[in-house]
N, C-alpha and C positions, 0 to 999 in steps of 0.2 A: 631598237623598236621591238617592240611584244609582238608576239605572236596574234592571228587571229581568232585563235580559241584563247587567250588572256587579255585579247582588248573584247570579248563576248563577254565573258565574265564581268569587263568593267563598266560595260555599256546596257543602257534598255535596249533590246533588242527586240523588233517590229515584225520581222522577218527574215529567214533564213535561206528562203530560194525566189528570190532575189535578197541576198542579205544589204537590211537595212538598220540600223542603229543610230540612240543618240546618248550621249553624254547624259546624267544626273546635272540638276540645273545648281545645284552649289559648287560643282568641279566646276561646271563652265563661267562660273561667276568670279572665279576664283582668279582669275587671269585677264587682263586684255588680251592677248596672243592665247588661242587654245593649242594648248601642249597637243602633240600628235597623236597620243594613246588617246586622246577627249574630244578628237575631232569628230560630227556625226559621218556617217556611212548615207548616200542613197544609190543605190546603183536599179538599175531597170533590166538586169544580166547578170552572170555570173563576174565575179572578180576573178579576173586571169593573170596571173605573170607574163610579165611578155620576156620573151627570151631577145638582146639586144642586139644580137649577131642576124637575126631574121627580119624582126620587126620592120615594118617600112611604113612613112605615110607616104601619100598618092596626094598629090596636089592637080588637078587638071586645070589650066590656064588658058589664054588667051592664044590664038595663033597659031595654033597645031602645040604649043609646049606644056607639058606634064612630067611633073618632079618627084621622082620616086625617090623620097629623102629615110635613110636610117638615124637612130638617134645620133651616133657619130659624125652624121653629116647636119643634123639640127645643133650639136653641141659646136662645132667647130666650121662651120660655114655661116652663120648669122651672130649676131649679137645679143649678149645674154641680157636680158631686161628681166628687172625683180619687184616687183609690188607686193606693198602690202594691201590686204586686201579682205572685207570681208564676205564671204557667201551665206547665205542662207535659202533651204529647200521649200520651194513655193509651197509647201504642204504644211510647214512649222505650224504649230498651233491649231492641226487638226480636231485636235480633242477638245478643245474647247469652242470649234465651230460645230461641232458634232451636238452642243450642248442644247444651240438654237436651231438647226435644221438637221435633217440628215444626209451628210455627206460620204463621198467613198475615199476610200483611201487608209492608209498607214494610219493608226490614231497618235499621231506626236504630238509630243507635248510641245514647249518652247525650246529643246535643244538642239533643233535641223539646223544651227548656225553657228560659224567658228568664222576666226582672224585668224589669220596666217599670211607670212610670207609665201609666196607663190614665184618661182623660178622659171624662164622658159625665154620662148620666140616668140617676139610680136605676130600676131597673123600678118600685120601689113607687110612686115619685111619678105613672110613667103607669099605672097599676093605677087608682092610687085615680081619678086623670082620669078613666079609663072608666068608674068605677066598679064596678069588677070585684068579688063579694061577698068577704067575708073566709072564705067557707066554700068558696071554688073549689080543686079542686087547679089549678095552672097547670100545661099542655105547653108546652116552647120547646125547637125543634129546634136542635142536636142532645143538651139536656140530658134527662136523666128528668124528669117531671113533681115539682112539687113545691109546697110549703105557701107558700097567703101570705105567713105571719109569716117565711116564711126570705128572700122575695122581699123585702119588704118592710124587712128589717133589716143586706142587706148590699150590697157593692159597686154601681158602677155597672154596668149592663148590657149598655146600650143608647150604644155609642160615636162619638166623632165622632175622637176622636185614639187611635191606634194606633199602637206601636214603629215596626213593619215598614213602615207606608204612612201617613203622619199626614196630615188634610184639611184643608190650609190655602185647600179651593176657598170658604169663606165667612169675611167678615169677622168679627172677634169683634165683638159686640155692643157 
């Protein structure tokens, strides 16, 4: 994996504090699956390392139970589920809404979107962990709140491998 001062170089870059970038649209064109140096960036924060010995997520559940899981306990207590998948940043094609009104935001062009295999935990699997009731709406920032059954029935969520930055800081099981 490059660097993030050599995938700056390879990318249009929007912004640096929140670094935001996207791919040139003939490299993205270039692939079904975008290569990880080509994936766009949009972050709303700084991009951090997380150190994998500290890291924890907080899951607050149903019943008094809350799960304070590290990645070790995400990689080797739930079931690894991997979709392919693609994302794309509601902002894509800024620049050419710019053209008919005026809007704010990052001026992108068409590259806020990539395929990729995406690695991780269902959220339903750590739901039900917590025991979270099936009549809760869920909030997870930055999505809208939403229904169990949709948490529950699709994608993984909660990731440990990623296009753009993949975590090879722990062993596979």
């Amino acid at each position: 994996m490059s660097s993030l001062s050599e995938r700056k170089a390879r990318l249009i870059v929007h912004g640096d504090q929140p670094y935001n970038a996207e791919p040139p649209l003939g490299r993205l064109r270039a692939s079904y699956r975008t290569p990880a140096e080509d994936f766009y960036v949009r972050s709303h924060g700084d991009l951090r390392d997380l150190d994998p010995d500290t890291w924890r997520l907080t899951v607050e559940g149903g019943a008094g139970v809350t799960l304070e899981l590290s990645l070790r306990d995400l990689r080797t207590r739930f079931p690894e589920a991997t979709v392919t998948a693609t994302m794309q940043c509601a902002g894509n094609r800024l620049a050419d809404m710019r053209a008919v009104a005026p809007v704010s935001g990052d001026p992108w062009d068409a590259g806020a979107i990539g395929t990729a295999e995406w690695t991780g935990v269902r959220l339903g699997d750590l739901l039900r962990e917590a025991r979270v009731s099936r009549m809760a709406r869920i909030s997870m920032w930055p999505l809208r709140a939403t229904t169990w059954w949709k948490v529950t029935r699709t994608e993984p969520r909660s990731h440990w491998a990623r296009p753009w930055r993949p975590r090879p800081c722990l062993p596979t099981p």
